[in-house]
LUMMARVEX-262671 format. One record per residue (C-alpha): x, y, z. Coordinates in steps of 0.1 Angstrom, whole numbers, padded with zeros to 4 digits, always signed. Layout:
XYZ
...
This chain:
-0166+1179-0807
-0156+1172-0841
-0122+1163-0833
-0135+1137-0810
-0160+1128-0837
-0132+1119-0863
-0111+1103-0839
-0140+1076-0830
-0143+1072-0865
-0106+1065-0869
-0103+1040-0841
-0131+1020-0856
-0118+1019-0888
-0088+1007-0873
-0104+0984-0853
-0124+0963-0884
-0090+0964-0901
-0076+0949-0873
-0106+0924-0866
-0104+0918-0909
-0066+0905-0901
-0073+0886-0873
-0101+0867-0881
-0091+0865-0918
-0050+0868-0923
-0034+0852-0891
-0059+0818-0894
-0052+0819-0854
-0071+0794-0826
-0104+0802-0824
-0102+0808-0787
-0076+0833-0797
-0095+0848-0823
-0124+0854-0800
-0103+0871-0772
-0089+0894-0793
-0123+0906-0809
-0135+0910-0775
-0107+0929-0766
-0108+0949-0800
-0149+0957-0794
-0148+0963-0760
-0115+0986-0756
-0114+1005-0792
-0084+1024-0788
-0066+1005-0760
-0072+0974-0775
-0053+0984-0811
-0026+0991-0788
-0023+0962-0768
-0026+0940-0802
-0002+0960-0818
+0022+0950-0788
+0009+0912-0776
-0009+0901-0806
+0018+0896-0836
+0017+0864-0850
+0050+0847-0857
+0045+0813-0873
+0052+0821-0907
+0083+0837-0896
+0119+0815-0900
+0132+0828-0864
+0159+0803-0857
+0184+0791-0886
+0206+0755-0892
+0239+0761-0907
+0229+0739-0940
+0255+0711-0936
+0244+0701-0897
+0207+0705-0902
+0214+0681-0936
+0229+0654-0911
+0207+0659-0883
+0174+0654-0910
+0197+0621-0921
+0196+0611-0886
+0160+0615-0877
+0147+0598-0909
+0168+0569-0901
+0152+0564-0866
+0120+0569-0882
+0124+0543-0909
+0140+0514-0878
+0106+0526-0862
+0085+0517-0889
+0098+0490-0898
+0099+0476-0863
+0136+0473-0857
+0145+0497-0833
+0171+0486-0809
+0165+0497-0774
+0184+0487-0746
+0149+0488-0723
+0126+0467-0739
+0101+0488-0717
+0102+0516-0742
+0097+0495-0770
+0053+0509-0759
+0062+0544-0762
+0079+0538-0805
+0045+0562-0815
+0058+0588-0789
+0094+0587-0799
+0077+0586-0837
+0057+0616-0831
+0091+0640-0815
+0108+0629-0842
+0082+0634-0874
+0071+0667-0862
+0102+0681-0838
+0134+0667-0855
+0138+0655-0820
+0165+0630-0818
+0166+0599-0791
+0193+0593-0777
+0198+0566-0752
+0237+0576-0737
+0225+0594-0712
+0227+0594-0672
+0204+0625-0653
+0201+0637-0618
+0171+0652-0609
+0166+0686-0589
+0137+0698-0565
+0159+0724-0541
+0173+0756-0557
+0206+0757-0535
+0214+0717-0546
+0212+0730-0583
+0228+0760-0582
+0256+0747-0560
+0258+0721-0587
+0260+0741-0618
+0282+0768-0603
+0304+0737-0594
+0305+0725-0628
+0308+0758-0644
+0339+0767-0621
+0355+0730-0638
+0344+0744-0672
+0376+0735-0695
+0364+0747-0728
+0330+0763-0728
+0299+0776-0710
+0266+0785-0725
+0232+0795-0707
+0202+0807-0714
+0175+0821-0687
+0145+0834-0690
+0150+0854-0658
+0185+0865-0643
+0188+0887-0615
+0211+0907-0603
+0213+0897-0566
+0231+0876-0544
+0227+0846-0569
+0228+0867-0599
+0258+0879-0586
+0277+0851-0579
+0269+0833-0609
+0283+0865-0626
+0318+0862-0605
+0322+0826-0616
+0316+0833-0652
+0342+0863-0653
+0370+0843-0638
+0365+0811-0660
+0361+0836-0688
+0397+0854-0676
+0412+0816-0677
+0401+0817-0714
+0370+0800-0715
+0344+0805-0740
+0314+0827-0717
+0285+0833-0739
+0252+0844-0715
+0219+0850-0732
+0185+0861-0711
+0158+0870-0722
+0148+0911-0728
+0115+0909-0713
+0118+0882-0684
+0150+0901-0673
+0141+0937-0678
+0157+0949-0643
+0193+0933-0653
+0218+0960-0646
+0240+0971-0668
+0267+0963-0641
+0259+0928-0647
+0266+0925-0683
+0298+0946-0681
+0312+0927-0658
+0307+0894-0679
+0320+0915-0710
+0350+0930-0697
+0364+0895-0688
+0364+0884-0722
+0327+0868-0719
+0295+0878-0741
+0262+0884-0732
+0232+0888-0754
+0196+0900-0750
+0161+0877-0770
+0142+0900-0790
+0154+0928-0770
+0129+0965-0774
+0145+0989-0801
+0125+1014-0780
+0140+1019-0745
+0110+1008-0720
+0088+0994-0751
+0092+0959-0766
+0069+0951-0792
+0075+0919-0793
+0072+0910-0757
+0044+0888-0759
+0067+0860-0773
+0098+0858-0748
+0121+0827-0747
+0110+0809-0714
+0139+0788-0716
+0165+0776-0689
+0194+0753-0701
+0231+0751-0694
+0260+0735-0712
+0294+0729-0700
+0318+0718-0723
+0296+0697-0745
+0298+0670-0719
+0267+0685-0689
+0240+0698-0695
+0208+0713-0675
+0174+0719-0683
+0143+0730-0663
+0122+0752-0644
+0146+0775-0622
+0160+0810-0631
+0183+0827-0619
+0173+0849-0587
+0172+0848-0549
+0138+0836-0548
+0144+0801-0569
+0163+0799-0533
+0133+0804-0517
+0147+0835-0501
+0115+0857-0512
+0088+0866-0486
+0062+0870-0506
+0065+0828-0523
+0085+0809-0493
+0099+0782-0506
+0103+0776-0544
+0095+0740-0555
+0106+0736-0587
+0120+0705-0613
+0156+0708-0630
+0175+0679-0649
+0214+0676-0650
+0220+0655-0679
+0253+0637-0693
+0255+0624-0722
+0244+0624-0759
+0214+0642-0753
+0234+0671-0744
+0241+0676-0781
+0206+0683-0785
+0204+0710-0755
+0236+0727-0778
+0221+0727-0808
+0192+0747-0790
+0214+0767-0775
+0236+0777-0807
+0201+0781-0829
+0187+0808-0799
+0219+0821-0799
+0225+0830-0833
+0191+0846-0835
+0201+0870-0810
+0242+0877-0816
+0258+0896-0840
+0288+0870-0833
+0275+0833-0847
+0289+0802-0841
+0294+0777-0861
+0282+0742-0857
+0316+0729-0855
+0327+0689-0845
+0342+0710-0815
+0309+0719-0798
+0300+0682-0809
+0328+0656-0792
+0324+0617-0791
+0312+0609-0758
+0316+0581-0737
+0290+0558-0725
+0269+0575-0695
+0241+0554-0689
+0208+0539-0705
+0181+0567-0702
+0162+0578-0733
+0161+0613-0740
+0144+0637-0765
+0150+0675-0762
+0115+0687-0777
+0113+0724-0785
+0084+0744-0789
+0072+0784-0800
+0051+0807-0821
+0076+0806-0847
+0062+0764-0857
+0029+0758-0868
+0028+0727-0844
+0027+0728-0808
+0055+0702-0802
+0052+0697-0763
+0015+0699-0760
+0013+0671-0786
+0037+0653-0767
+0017+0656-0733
-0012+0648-0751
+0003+0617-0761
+0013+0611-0732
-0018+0612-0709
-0039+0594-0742
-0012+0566-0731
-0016+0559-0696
-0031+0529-0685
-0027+0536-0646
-0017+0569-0640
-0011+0604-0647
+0006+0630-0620
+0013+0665-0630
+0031+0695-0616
+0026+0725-0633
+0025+0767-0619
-0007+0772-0642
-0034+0753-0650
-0050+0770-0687
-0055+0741-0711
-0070+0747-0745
-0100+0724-0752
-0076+0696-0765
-0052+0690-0737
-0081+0693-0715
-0106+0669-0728
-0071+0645-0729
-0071+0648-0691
-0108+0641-0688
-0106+0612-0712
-0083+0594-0691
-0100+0600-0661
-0131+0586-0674
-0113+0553-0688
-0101+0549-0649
-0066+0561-0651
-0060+0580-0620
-0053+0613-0629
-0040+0635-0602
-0025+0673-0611
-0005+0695-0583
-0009+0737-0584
+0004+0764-0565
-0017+0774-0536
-0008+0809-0537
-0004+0831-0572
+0021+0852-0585
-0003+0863-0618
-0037+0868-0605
-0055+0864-0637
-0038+0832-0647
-0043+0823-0610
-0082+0821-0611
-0082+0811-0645
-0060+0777-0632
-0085+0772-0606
-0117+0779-0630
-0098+0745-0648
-0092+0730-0615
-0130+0732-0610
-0139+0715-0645
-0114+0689-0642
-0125+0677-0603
-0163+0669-0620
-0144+0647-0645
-0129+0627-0620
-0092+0644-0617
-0082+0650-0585
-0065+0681-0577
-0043+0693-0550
-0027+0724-0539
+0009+0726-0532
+0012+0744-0494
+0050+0745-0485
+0056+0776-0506
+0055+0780-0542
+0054+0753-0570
+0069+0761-0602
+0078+0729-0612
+0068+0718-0648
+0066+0676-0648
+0042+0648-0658
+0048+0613-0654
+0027+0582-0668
+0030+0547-0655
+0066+0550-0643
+0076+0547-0674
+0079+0581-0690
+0082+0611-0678
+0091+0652-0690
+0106+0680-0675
+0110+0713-0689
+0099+0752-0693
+0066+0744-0708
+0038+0753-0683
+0004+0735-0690
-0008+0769-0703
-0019+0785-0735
+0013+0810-0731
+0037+0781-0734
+0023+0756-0761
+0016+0792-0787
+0034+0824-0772
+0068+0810-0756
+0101+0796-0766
+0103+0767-0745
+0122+0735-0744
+0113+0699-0722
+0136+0668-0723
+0110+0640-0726
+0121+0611-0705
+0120+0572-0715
+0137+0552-0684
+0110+0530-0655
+0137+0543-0630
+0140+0578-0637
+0098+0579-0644
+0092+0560-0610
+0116+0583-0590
+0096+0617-0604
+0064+0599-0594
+0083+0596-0559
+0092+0631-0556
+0050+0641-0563
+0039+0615-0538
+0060+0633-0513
+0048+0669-0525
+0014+0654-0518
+0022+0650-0478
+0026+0693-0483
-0004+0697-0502
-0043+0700-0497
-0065+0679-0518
-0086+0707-0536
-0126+0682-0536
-0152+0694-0555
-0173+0699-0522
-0144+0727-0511
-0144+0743-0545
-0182+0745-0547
-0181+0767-0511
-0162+0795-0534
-0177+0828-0524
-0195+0847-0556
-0163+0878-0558
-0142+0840-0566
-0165+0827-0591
-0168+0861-0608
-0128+0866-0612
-0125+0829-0625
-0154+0836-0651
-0132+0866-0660
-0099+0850-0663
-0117+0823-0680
-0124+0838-0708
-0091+0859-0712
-0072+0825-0705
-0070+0821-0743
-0047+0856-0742
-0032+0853-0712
């Protein structure tokens, strides 16, 4: 009795320590804040645990680091765009984008995100079209091939993608791989070796120095981006596994969003990869002209690769969707897996639909997190009284991460419209200046909308009470989730 006695004592000590630092050191959202308490008062010894393993802050830690001389020329670079912005003397080639100078401003002041304009994309919505693509690209590989995936598997996919990068490796050319610990905990060992013993390297994110454990697996690099030889480069929502093939019973089909970019912007997708990269390897790479080449002239398409994570005290891509929807004069249309605002993005999307712009988002119908799942539709629910109309993606599974405004601009990325990706994730978007390129995404969701349902606030009022009671759950979790 006694025993038990001192040990609640001890846990509650522990637990107004731990409410003292959260409230009082980490100066975190209050929606965060609040979570966590609840999570501390109500679960006194579980909870400690859980925020000893999903609750680290890591803003005031420097994660990723420049090599001096390139982040000196790359600051050089941005404060020169700035200053032709301010000064109203920016030289676009479309006069279109000439509207969207505050959003280019914005990447730039608070992202170091450079524009580029040399650029020609082709868009993906089909997992065997990109993945027949980049294995066709990284089987002409000359020079080098980097990735990053937040989830690789070691299937039929995994596999092959494996093969192809151990013979180009074998043919001498630079292999470097690097996944993510927590996304791609079932990885075999098989995999790696076979990458390693033909000359390639392979690299774990913030792997766990405790086999089974990873303290720090609350903040996983959600990234997916490819580089091949400095000259292509990918970016978007699909990993590595059968089901991005849709070969998975349990989703169907997977809708996602990818981008295969050449160009100057694919500097910018190196640059993230070499900063990630460095983090994680033992053997750096320099920021040598050789990862850099003069590139010839692609196209017209404005690009900025925006990244985002807990390590920044700024949420770079939420800002820039904000901006975005506060912009829109017509419309709005947005894919996105999971729908968990915080109060800002959200009253963004409400704003615009009461000033008339016809906001429309796109969900999954079915979910693979069942918390995050009710807590999208608890959202879904808000948003339809506002005026947003909301519809429910029924030819499989949507995992696409896109929003388009006026067929103007447009981003595609990692970043879902979540809590998890503006605070908790490493994520990465290319935000997209070009009518064309805008007008052909809106194109893409207007046929998604022929396989969806339109979710109307009469069908979501019908909700049985066991519904209502999971999204008021999830709700107030979402802040953690």
């Amino acid at each position: 009795m006694q025993i038990t006695t001192v040990l609640l004592g001890i846990s509650m000590v522990l637990n107004i320590i731990l409410a003292g630092i959260v409230v009082f050191l980490e100066r975190r959202n209050i929606s965060a804040t609040w979570a966590w308490l609840m999570v501390l008062f109500f679960l006194p010894v579980l909870g400690f645990i859980l925020y000893i393993i999903f609750g680290q802050n890591l803003s005031r830690r420097r994660i990723f680091k420049w090599d001096k001389h390139e982040h000196t020329f790359l600051q050089r670079a941005v404060f020169a765009q700035m200053k032709l912005i301010e000064e109203n003397r920016s030289e676009f080639r479309n006069p279109v984008i000439h509207n969207y100078n505050d959003l280019i401003f914005l990447h730039l002041n608070n992202n170091e995100a450079l524009y580029t304009e040399n650029n020609a994309l082709q868009i993906f919505t089909d997992g065997h079209e990109k993945f027949e693509s980049l294995l066709y690209d990284i089987q002409n590989a000359q020079e080098h091939i980097h990735l990053i995936y937040y989830i690789i598997r070691d299937d039929e996919l995994g596999k092959r993608i494996a093969s192809t990068l151990a013979e180009k490796a074998r043919q001498g050319v630079e292999v470097r791989v690097l996944y993510d610990d927590s996304g791609s905990r079932h990885l075999s060992r098989r995999f790696k070796k076979q990458i390693e013993q033909s000359g390639g390297i392979i690299e774990a994110f913030f792997p766990g120095k405790i086999p089974m454990i990873n303290l720090r697996v609350n903040y996983r690099n959600h990234r997916k981006i490819a580089i091949i030889d400095s000259k292509i480069g990918y970016i978007g929502g699909f990993n590595i596994g059968n089901e991005y093939l849709g070969l998975n019973q349990r989703f169907g089909y997977w809708r996602d969003t990818h981008l295969r970019i050449e160009g100057e912007a694919v500097n910018n997708l190196q640059s993230r990869f070499m900063l990630d990269w460095n983090q994680a390897s033992k053997m750096k790479i320099s920021f040598k002209e050789y990862y850099y080449p003069t590139l010839e002239i692609h196209g017209e398409i404005g690009i900025q690769i925006v990244s985002s994570g807990p390590d920044s005290e700024w949420e770079q891509i939420k800002h820039g969707y904000i901006k975005m929807i506060l912009s829109a004069k017509k419309y709005v249309y947005i894919q996105t897996p999971y729908l968990i605002p915080d109060e800002s993005l959200l009253d963004a999307l409400k704003i615009a639909a009461f000033s008339g712009v016809d906001v429309q988002i796109m969900i999954p119908n079915k979910p693979d997190h069942p918390f995050v799942y009710w807590a999208t539709y608890s959202n879904a629910g808000q948003l339809l009284r506002a005026g947003v109309k909301i519809f429910t993606y029924e030819n499989g599974f949507l995992h696409a991460k896109m929003i388009v405004v006026d067929g103007k601009i447009a981003s595609v990325g990692t970043a879902n419209i979540d809590v998890r990706s503006f605070r908790l994730n490493f994520e990465v978007n290319a935000f997209l200046y070009h009518p064309d390129i805008a007008q052909q995404l809106a194109e893409i969701f207007k046929i998604d909308i022929r396989l969806s349902s339109e979710l109307t606030i009469e069908k979501y009022q019908k909700r049985s009470i066991l519904i209502q009671t999971k999204e008021s759950i999830s709700r107030l979790l979402s802040p953690i989730l």
